[in-house]
C-alpha positions as CSV (number, residue, x, y, z in Angstrom):
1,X,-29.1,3.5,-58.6
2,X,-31.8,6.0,-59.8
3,X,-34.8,4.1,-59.0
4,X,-36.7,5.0,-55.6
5,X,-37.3,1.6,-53.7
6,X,-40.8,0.5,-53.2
7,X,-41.5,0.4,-49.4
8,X,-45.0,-1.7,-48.2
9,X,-47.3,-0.2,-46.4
10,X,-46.5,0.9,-42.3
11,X,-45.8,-2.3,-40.1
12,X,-46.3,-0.6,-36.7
13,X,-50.1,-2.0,-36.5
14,X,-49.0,-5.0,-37.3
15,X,-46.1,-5.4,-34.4
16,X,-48.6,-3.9,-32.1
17,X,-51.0,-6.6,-32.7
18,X,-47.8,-9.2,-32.3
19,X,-47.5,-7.5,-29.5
20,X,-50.9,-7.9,-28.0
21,X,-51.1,-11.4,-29.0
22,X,-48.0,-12.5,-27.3
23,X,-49.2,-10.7,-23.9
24,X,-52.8,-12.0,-24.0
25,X,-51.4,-15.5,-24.0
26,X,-48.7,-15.1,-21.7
27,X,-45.7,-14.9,-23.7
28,X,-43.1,-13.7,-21.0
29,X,-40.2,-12.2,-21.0
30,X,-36.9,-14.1,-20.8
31,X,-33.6,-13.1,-18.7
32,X,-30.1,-14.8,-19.1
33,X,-29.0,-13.3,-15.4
34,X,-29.9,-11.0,-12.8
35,X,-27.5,-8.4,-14.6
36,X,-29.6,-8.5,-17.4
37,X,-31.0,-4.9,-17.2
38,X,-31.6,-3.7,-21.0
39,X,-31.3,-6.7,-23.3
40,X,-34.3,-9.0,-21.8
41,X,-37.6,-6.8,-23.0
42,X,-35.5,-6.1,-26.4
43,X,-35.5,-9.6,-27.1
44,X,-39.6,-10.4,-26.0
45,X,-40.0,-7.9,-28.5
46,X,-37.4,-9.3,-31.1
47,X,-39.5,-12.3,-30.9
48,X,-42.6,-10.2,-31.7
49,X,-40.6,-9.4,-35.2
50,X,-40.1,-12.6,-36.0
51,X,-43.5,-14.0,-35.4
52,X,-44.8,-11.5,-38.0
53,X,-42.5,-12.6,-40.0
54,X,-41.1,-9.0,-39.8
55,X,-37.8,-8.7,-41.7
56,X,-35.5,-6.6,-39.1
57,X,-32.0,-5.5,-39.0
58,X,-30.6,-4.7,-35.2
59,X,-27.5,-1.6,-36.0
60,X,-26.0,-3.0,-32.6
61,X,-25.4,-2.1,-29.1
62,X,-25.5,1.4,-28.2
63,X,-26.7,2.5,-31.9
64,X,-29.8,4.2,-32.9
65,X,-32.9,2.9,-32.8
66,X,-32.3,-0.6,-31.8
67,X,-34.1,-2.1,-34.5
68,X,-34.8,-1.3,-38.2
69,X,-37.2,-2.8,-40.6
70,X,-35.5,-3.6,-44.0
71,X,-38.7,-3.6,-46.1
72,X,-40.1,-0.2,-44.8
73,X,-38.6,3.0,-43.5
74,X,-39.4,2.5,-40.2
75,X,-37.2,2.0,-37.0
76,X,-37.9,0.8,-33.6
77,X,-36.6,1.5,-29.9
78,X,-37.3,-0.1,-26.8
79,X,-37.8,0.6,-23.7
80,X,-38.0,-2.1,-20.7
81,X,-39.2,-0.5,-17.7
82,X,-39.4,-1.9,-13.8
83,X,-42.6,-1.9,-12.1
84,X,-43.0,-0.7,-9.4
85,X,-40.2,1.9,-10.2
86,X,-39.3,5.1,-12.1
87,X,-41.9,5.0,-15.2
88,X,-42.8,8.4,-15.9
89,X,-39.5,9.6,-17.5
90,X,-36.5,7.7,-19.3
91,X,-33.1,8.9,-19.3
92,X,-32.3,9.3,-23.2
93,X,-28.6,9.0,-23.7
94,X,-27.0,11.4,-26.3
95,X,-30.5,11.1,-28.5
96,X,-33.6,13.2,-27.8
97,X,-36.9,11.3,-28.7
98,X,-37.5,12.2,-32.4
99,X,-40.0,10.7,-35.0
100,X,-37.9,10.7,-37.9
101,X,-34.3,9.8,-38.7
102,X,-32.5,9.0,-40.8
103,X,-35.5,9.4,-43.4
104,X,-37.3,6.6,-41.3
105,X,-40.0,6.9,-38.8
106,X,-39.2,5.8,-35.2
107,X,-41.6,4.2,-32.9
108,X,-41.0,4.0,-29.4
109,X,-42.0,0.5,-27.2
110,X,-42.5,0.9,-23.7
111,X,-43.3,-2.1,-22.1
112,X,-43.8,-2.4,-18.2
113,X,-42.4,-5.5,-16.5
114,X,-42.7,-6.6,-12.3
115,X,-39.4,-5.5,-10.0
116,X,-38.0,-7.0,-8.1
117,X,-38.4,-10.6,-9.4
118,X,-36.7,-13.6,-8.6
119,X,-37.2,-15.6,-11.0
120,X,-35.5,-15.0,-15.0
121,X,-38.9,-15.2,-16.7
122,X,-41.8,-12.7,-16.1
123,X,-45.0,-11.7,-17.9
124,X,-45.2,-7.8,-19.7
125,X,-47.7,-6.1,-17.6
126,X,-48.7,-3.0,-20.2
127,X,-47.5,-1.7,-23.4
128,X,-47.4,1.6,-25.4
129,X,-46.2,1.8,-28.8
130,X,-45.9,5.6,-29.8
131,X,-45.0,7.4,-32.8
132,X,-41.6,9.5,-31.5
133,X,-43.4,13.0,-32.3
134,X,-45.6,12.0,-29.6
135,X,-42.6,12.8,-27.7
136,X,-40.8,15.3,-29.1
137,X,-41.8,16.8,-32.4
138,X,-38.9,19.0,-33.2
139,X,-37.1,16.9,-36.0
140,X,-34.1,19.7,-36.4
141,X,-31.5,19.0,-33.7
142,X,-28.5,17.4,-34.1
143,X,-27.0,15.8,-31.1
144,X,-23.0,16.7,-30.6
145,X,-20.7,16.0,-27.7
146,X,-17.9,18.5,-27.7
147,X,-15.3,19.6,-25.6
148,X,-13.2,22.3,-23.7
149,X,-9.3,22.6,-22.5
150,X,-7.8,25.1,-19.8
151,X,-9.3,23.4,-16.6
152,X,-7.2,22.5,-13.7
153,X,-4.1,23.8,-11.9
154,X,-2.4,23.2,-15.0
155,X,-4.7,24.2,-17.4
156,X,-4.5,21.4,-19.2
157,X,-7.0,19.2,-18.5
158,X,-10.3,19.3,-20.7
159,X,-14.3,19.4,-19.8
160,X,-16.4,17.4,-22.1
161,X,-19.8,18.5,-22.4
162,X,-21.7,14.9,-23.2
163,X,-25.7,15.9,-22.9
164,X,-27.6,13.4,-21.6
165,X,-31.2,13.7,-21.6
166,X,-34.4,13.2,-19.5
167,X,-37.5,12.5,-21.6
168,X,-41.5,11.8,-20.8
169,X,-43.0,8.2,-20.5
170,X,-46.2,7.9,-22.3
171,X,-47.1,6.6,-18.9
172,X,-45.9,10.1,-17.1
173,X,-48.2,12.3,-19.2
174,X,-51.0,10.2,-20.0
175,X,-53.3,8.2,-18.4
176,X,-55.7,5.1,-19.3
177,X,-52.2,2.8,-20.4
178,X,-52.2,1.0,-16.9
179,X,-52.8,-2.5,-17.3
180,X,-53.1,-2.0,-21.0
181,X,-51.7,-2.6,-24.9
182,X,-51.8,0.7,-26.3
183,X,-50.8,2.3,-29.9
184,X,-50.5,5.7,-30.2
185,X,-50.1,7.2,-33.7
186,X,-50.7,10.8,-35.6
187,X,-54.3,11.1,-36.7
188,X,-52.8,11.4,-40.0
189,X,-52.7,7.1,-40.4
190,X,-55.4,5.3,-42.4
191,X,-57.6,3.7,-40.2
192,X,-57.1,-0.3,-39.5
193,X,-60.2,-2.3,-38.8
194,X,-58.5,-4.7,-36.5
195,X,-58.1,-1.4,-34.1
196,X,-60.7,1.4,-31.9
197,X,-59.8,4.7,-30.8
198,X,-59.6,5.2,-27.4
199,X,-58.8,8.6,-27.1
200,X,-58.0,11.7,-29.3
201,X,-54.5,13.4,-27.7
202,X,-53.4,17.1,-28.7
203,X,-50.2,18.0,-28.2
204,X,-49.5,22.0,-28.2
205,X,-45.7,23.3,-28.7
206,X,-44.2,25.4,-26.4
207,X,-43.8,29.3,-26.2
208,X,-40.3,28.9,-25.4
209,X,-37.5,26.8,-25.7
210,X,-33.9,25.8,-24.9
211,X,-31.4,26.8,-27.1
212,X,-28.4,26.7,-25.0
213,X,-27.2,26.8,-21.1
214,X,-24.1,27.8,-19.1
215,X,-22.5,25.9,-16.2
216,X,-20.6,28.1,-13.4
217,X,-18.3,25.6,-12.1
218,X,-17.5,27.6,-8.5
219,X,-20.7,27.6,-7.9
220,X,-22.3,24.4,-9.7
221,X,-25.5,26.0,-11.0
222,X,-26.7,25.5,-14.2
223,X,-28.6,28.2,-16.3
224,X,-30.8,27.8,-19.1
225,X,-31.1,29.9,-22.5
226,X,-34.6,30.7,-23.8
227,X,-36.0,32.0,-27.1
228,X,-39.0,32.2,-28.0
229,X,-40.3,29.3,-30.6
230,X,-40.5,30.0,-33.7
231,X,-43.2,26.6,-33.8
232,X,-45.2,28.3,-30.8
233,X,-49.0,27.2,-30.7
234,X,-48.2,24.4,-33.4
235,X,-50.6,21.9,-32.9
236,X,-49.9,17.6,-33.5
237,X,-53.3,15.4,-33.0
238,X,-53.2,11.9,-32.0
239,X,-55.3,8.9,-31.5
240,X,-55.0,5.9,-28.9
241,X,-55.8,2.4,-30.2
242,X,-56.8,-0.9,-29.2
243,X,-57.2,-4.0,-30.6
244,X,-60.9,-4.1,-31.7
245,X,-63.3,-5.9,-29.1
246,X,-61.1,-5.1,-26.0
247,X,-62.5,-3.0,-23.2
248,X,-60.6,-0.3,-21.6
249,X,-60.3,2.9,-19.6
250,X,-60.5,6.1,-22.3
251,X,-57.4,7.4,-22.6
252,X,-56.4,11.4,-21.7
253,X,-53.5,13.2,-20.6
254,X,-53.0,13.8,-17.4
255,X,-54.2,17.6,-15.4
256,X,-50.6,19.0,-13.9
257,X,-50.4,22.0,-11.6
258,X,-47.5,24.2,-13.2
């Protein structure tokens, strides 16, 4: 098949509107059991989907993202977070935050839910919907598990190197998101009526980066690999939306002490 297919035009304003609709009038979140940890805030939003009448593929457990739209390239992962609780970083296991794959764009849900609850239905509390270059820009890496044999009295045992990894919250970086339904998208989009800035966010790469690390087993201590980036100084610009008519604190990143 020669032809290029035809995609519309970008859905993530219009989930992000679904999205504020359903938390202005109360749409909460459903549990099926207390061990319900992941699957509860992927299925509020699942709903979201098909009130927009959204069309939506889910790849399956433990796949990447955990939902892709079938009329546009664009893919979706979520991420349910306890409140109060650990909010300004995510573990990220075996896949870096990224903005493209797979030739789609990814967008990343955060949505902020109460701890600690009882009951097996609770409200969403705030929201940020973020393009994944927000996050991490560098769309080159290619996550790899391998693995190593000669350990042990024997020497025949192997170590298997599975990287795991520990990325920002939109919620750990930024501020003006508590209590609130935020978008946050490159400066690049066309503007949307239905939708005001509420803040203009610069993100600067790095002088240096990882590009490998060594573990000493005797003495446990892990050490990092630096070169210098070859991206250093690259600038990405952002804006922060709301839907149009609602108030809200501006929104800015947050001043760190390095």
């Amino acid at each position: 098949m020669n032809a290029k297919i035809k995609f519309n035009q970008p859905q993530c304003v219009d989930i992000f509107i679904a999205c504020h609709r359903a938390i202005i009038r109360g749409a909460l979140i459903q549990r099926t059991s207390l061990q319900d940890k992941e699957f509860h805030f992927q299925k509020w939003f699942e709903n979201r989907l098909e009130e927009a009448e959204i069309n939506y593929k889910k790849p399956g457990r433990n796949l990447y993202p955990d939902f892709i739209l079938t009329d546009q390239p664009e893919g979706y992962e979520i991420k349910g977070l306890a409140f109060p609780g650990r909010s300004a970083d995510y573990d990220c296991n075996s896949q870096v935050p990224i903005g493209d794959h797979k030739e789609r764009t990814i967008y990343y849900v955060f949505g902020r839910y109460p701890a600690h609850v009882k009951e097996n239905e609770y409200p969403v509390l705030d929201l940020v919907i973020c393009h994944g270059d927000f996050l991490n820009a560098d769309r080159q890496y290619v996550h790899k598990n391998k693995s190593l044999t000669g350990f042990g009295s024997y020497g025949d045992l192997k170590i298997r190197d599975r990287k795991m990894y520990i990325a920002p919250t939109p919620y750990g970086i930024i501020t003006g998101t508590e209590q609130q339904i935020t978008l946050i998208i490159p400066d690049k989009h066309e503007p949307d009526p239905r939708l005001n800035v509420v803040g203009e966010l610069v993100r600067v790469e790095a002088d240096q980066q990882v590009i490998g690390y060594s573990f000493d087993l005797r003495s446990n201590t892990l050490t990092p690999n630096y070169q210098k980036n070859p991206s250093s100084g690259r600038v990405h610009r952002f804006l922060a939306y709301r839907v149009k008519g609602v108030e809200g604190p501006h929104v800015t990143f947050k001043k760190f002490n390095y």
